[in-house]
N, C-alpha and C positions, 0 to 999 in steps of 0.2 A: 504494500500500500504506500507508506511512505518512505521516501530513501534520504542517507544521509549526504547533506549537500556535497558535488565532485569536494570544493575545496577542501573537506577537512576541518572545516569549521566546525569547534565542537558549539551544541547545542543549536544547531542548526538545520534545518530538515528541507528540503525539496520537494513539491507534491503539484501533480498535476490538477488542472479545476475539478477534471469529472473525477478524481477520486478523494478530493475535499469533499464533492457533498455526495460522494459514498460513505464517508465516512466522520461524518462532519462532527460529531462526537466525543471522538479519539482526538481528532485534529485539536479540537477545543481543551482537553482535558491535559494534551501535550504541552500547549500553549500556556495554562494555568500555569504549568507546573514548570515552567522558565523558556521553553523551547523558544526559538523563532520557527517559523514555517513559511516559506516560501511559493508564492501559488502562481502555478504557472500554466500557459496556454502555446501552445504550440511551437515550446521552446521560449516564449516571451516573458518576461517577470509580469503578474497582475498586481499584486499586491504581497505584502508581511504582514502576519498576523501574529502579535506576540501579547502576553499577558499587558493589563494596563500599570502603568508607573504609577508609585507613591509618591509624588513630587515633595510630600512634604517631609517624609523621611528624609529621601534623598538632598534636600536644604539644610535637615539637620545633618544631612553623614557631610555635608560641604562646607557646612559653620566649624562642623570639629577640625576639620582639617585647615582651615584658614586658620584657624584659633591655635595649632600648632606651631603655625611661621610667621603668624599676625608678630608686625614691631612697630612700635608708633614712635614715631621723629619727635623732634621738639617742636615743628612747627602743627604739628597734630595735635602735641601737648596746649600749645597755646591757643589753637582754634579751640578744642574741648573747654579751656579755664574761660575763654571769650563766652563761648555759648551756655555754660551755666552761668556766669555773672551776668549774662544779658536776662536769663530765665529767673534768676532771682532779683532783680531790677523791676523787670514788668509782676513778675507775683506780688510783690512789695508795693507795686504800683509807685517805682520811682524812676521808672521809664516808660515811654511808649511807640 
């Protein structure tokens, strides 16, 4: 039914249309489960069908990582000490 894509690429699968919705199922339950699937028509790429993204995990696995090499300059320092002394000016209501 479905074959592994030529390149080698793991989690990868090749699958022609008419045996997607022979099997449309499996396809689905492969995809769940991380695959990508490849759907093709007479030799032509139609579409990839792959499980949907967590965007928002995926934000949080991308803050930890920033947050590992994040370094703030002094002119960072001074913008951050600007923007809370402007933010307790206007709370105070001695700015606006």
């Amino acid at each position: 039914m479905i074959d592994d894509a030529a390149q080698g690429a793991p989690h990868m699968l090749l699958v022609g249309i008419s045996e997607l919705t022979a099997d449309l199922l499996r396809c689905h339950e492969r995809a769940n489960q991380g695959e990508q699937i490849t759907v093709t028509t007479k030799g032509r790429v139609l579409v990839t069908i792959a499980a949907p993204v967590d965007r928002k995990l995926m934000a949080q696995q991308r803050l930890r990582e920033l947050a590992e090499t994040a370094t703030i300059d002094l002119f960072d320092r001074m913008m951050v000490a600007q923007a809370i002394t402007d933010l307790i000016n206007v709370f105070f209501g001695l700015k606006r």
